[in-house]
C-alpha positions as CSV (number, residue, x, y, z in Angstrom):
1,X,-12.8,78.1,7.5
2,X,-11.6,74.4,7.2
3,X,-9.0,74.5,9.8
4,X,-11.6,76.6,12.3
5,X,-13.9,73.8,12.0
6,X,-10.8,71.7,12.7
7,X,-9.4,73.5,15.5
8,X,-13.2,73.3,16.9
9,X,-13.4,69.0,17.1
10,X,-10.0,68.6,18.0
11,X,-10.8,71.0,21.0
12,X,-14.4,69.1,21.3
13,X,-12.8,65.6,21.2
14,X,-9.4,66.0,23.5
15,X,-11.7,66.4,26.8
16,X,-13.4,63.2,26.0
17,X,-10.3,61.3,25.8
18,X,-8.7,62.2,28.9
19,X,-12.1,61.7,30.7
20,X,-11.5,57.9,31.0
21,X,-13.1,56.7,34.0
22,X,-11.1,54.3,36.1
23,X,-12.1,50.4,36.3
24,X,-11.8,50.0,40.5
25,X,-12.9,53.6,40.8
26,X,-14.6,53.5,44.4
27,X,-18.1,53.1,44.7
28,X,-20.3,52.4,47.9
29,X,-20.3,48.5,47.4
30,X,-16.6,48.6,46.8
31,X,-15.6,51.0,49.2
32,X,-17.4,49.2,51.9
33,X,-15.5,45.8,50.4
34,X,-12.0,47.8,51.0
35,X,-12.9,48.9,54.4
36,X,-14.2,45.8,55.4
37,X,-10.6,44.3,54.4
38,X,-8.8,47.1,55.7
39,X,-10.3,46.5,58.9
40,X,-9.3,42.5,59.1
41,X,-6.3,43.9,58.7
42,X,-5.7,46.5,61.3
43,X,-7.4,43.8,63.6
44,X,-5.0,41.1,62.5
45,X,-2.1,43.3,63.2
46,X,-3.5,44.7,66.5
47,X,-5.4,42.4,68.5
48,X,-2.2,41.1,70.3
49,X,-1.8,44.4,71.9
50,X,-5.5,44.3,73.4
51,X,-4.4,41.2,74.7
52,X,-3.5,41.1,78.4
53,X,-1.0,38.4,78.0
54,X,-0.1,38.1,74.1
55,X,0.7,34.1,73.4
56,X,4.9,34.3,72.8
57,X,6.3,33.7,69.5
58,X,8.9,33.5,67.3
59,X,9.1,35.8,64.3
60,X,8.6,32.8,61.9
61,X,5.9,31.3,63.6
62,X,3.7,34.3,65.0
63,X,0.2,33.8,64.1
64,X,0.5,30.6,63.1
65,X,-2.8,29.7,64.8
66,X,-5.0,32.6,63.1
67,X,-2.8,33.3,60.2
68,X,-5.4,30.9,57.9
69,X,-8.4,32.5,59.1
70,X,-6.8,35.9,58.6
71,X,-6.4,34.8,54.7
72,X,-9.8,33.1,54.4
73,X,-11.0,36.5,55.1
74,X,-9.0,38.7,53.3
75,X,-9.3,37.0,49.9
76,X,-13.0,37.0,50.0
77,X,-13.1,41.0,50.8
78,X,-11.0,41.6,47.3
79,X,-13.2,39.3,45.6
80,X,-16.3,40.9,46.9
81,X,-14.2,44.3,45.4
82,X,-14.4,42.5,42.5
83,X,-17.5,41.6,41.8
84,X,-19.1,44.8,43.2
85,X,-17.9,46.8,40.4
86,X,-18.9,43.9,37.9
87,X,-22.1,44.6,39.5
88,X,-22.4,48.0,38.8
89,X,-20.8,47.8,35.2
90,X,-17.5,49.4,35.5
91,X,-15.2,45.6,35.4
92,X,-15.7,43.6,32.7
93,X,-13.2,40.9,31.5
94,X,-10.5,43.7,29.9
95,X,-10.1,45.1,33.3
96,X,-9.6,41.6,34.8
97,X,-7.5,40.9,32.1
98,X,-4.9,43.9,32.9
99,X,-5.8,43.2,36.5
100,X,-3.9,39.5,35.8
101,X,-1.2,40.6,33.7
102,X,-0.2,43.0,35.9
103,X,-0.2,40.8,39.1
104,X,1.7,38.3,36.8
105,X,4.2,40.8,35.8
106,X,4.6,41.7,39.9
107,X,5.0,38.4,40.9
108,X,7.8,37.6,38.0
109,X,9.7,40.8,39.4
110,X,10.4,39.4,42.7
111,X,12.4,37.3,42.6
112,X,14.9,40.1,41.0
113,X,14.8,41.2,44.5
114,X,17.9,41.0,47.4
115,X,16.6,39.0,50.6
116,X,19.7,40.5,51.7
117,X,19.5,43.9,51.1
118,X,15.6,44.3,51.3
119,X,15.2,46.1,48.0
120,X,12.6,44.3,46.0
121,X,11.6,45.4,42.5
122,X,7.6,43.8,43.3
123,X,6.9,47.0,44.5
124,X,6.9,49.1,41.5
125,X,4.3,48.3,39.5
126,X,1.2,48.8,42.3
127,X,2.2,52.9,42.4
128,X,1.8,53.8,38.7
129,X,-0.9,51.1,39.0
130,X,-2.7,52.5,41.5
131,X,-2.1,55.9,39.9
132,X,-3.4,55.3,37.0
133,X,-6.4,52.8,37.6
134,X,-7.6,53.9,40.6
135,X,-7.3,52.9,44.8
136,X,-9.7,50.3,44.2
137,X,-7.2,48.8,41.1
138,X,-4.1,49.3,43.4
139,X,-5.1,47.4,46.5
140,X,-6.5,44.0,44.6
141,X,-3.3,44.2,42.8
142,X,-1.1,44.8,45.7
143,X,-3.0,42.0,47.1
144,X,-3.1,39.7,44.4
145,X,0.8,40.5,43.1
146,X,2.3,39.2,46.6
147,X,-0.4,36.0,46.4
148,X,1.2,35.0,43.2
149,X,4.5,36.0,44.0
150,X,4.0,33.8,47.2
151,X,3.3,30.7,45.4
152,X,6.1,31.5,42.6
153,X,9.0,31.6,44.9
154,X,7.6,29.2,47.9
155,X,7.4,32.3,50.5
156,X,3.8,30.9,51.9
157,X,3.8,31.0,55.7
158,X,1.6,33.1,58.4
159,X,3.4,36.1,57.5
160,X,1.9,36.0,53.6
161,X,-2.2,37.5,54.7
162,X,0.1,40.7,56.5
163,X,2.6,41.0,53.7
164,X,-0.8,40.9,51.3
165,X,-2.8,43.2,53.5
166,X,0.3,46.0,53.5
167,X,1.0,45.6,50.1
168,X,-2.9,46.1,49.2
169,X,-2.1,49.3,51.0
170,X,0.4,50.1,49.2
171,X,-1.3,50.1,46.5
172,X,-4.4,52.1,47.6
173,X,-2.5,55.0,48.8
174,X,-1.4,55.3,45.6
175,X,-4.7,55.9,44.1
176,X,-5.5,58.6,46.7
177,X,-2.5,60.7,46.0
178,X,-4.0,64.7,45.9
179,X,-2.0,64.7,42.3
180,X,-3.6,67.8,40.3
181,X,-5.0,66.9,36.7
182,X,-2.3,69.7,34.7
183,X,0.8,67.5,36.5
184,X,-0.8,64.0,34.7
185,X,1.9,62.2,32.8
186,X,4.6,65.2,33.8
187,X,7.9,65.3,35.8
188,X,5.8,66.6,39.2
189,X,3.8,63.8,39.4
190,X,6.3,61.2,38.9
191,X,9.0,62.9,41.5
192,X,5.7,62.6,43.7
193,X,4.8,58.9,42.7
194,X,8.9,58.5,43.7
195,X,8.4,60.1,46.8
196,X,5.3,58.1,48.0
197,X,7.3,55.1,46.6
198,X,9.9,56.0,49.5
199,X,8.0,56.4,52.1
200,X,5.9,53.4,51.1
201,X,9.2,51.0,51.4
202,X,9.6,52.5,55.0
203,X,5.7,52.5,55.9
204,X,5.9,48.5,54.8
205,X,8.7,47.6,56.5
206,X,7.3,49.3,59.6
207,X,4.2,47.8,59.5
208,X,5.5,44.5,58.8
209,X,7.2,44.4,61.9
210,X,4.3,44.7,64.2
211,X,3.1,41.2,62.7
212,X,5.3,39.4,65.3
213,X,6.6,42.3,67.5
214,X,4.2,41.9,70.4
215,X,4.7,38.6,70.2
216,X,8.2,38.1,70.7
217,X,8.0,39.1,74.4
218,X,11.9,37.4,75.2
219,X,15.0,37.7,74.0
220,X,14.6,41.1,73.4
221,X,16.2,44.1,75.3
222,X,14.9,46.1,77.7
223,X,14.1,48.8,75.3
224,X,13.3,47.5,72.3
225,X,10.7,44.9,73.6
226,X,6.9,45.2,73.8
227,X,5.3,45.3,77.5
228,X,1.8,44.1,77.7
229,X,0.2,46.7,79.6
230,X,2.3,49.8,79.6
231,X,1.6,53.1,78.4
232,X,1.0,53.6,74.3
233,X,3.9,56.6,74.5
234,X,6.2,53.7,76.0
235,X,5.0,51.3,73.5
236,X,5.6,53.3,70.7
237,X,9.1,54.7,72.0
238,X,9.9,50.9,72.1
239,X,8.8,50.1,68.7
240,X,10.4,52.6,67.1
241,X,13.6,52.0,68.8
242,X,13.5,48.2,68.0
243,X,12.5,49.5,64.1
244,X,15.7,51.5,64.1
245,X,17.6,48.6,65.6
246,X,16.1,45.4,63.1
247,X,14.3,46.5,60.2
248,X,15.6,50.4,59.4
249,X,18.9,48.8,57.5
250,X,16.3,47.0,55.3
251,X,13.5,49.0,54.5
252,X,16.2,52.0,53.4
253,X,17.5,50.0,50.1
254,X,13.3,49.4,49.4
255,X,12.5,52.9,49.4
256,X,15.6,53.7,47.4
257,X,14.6,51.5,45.2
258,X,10.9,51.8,44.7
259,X,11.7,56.0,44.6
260,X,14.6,55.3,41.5
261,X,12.6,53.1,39.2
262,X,9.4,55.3,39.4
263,X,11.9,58.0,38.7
264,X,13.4,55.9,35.9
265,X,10.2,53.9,34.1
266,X,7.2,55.4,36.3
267,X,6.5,57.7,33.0
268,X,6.5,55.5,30.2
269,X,4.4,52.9,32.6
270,X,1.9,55.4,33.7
271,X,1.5,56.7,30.1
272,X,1.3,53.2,29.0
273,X,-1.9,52.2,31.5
274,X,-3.6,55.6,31.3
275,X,-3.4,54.6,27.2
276,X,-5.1,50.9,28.2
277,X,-7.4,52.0,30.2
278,X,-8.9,55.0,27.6
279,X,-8.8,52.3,25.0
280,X,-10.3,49.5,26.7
281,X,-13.0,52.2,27.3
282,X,-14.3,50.2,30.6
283,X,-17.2,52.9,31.0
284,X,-18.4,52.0,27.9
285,X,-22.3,50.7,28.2
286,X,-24.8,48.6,25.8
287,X,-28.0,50.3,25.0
288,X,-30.3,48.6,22.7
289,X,-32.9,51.7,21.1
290,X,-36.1,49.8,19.4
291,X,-37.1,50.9,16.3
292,X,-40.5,52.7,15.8
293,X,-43.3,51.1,15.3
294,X,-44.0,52.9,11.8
295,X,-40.8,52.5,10.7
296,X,-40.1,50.0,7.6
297,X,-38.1,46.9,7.9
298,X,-35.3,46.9,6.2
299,X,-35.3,44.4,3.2
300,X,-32.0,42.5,3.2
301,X,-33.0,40.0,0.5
302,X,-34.8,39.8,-2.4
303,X,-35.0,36.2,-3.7
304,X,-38.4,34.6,-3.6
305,X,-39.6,37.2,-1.4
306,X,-38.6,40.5,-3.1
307,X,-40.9,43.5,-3.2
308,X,-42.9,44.0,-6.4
309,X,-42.1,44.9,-9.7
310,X,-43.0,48.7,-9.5
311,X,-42.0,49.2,-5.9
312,X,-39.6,51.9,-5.1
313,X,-36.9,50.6,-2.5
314,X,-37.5,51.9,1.3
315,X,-35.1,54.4,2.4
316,X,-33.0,52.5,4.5
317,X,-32.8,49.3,3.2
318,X,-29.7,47.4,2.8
319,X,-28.5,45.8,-1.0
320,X,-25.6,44.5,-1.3
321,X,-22.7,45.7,-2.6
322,X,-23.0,47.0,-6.6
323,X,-26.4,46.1,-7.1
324,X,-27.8,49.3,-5.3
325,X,-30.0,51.1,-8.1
326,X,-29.6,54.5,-8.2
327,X,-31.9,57.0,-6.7
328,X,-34.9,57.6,-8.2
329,X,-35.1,54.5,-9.9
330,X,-37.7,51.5,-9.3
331,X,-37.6,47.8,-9.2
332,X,-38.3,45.0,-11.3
333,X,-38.2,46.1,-15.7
C-alpha cells in the first residue's frame, strides 16, 4: 500500500518538474521586439543591393557611415526583448543573472579562438543556450556575448552590429529546433544540436560576408564580384563563388568546431541549464489570498495584551516554541 501511494506522487510530481517554462519564451511583445531586430538586420545587410550604385569600400571600412546607427538600433530592440518579458512576468533578476553569466562566460571563450584558422570556441554556448532557454534567451545572448566579447578583446569596428545581429541568430535558431520532448537531454538531440552547430559556423560565415561584399565593387574578379544591377541568379552564382574562394577555408574549422564540443560538453551543459532554469522556477508568481473577514487574528503575543484568564487559545494561533499548552487546556491558572 505504502509504495503504491509512492509510485502514485512520484508519477504525480515528475510531470511538474520537467514542465519548466522557459524565461525568453516568445510572447507577442517579445516576438514583435525579435522581428523588429531581425528586420534592422536583414535591412542592414541588404540595402546596398537596392542601391543602384552601392558607395565602394573596403572590407574594413564598409559601413562605416551607418554602422553606429545600425547598433543604436539593434541594442534598443534586445532591450525592448527584455523588458517585455519583465512586463509580462516571466524575467526577473535570476534570469538576467544567468543571462550575464553566460554572456560573460561567451565573451571569456574567445579569445581561445584562432584568427587564423576561423574556429572560435564563442560559439558554443548560444546552442545549448538557446536549447535550453528558449529563441528569445538565445538571440539576446548571442547578441550580448559578441558585445562583450567586442569590448574584451578590442574587435569594435562597423563590422561589430553584423557580427551581433548573426550571432543573435545563431542563437535563435537554436531555440526553434523541431527537437521532440522523449530525445531531451539524450544522444539524438545533441548529434542534432552538433549538426545545427555545423551548419551554423557555415551560415555565419556566409552571412558575414555580405556585410562588405557589395561594397567592394574593385579589385575583385570577374566572377567573384557583385554587379549592381544584374540578375539575382547572377548575383547569387557570384557570391557563392567568391564564398568558396575567401571565406569557405574559414568557416570549415568553425563548424568543426562548434559540431565537436556540442558533441563533447553539449550534454552536461544542457543538463546543467535545463536544472537552473527548473530551479530558479522563473514562472513562479506572487499571489497574496486575504483572510476572511470572520476569521480570528492570530495572537502572536501575549504580554500586556494577552487574552483572558479563562480563554481557550484560537485555533490557529501562533506560541512560541515550548510554551504551546496542550489541547484542551485553557489559559491563565
Amino acid at each position: 500500500m505504502i509504495q503504491t501511494v509512492l509510485l502514485r506522487n512520484r508519477a504525480r510530481r515528475v510531470p511538474l518538474r520537467r514542465r519548466a517554462r522557459r524565461p525568453l519564451a516568445l510572447r507577442p511583445r517579445s516576438a514583435v521586439a525579435l522581428l523588429l531586430a531581425s528586420a534592422v538586420g536583414v535591412l542592414a545587410f541588404g540595402w546596398p543591393f537596392l542601391a543602384a550604385t552601392p558607395p565602394h569600400a573596403s572590407p574594413n571600412a564598409a559601413h562605416a557611415g551607418d554602422a553606429p546607427w545600425i547598433f543604436l538600433t539593434v541594442l534598443p530592440a534586445v532591450l525592448a526583448v527584455v523588458l517585455a518579458e519583465f512586463a509580462d512576468g516571466r524575467l526577473d533578476a535570476k534570469a538576467i543573472a544567468i543571462l550575464g553569466v553566460l554572456a560573460g562566460c561567451g565573451a571569456a571563450l574567445r579569445p581561445f579562438g584562432g584568427e587564423i584558422t576561423g574556429a572560435s570556441p564563442v560559439f558554443f554556448l548560444l546552442m545549448p543556450a538557446g536549447r535550453a532557454l528558449g529563441a528569445g534567451f538565445g538571440f539576446c545572448l548571442g547578441v550580448l556575448t559578441l558585445f562583450a566579447s567586442a569590448l574584451l578583446t578590442g574587435g569594435v569596428g562597423p563590422w561589430l552590429p553584423f557580427q551581433m545581429i548573426a550571432a543573435g541568430w545563431v542563437g535563435l535558431g537554436a531555440g526553434c529546433l523541431p527537437v521532440p520532448r522523449r530525445w531531451h537531454g539524450r544522444w539524438p538531440e545533441i548529434a542534432m544540436l552538433a549538426g545545427y552547430g555545423a551548419c551554423a559556423g557555415l551560415a555565419y560565415g556566409a552571412v558575414m560576408d555580405l556585410w562588405f561584399w557589395p561594397l567592394q565593387t574593385t579589385g575583385l574578379a570577374a566572377g567573384i564580384s557583385y554587379v549592381p544591377g544584374a540578375d539575382p541568379l547572377t548575383e547569387l552564382r557570384h557570391f557563392m563563388a567568391f564564398y568558396v574562394a575567401t571565406s569557405l577555408g574559414f568557416d570549415i574549422p568553425r563548424a568543426a568546431a562548434n559540431a565537436l564540443l556540442v558533441a563533447v560538453a553539449g550534454r552536461p551543459v544542457l543538463a546543467a541549464l535545463r536544472r537552473a532554469a527548473r530551479r530558479a522556477a522563473f514562472d513562479a508568481t506572487v499571489s497574496v489570498t486575504p483572510l476572511p473577514a470572520d476569521r480570528p487574528e492570530p495572537v502572536t503575543s501575549f504580554p500586556g495584551n494577552g487574552p483572558e484568564p479563562g480563554t481557550p487559545f484560537p485555533p490557529d494561533a501562533r506560541r512560541p516554541a515550548g510554551s504551546a499548552p496542550e489541547a484542551g487546556r485553557e489559559c491563565g491558572p
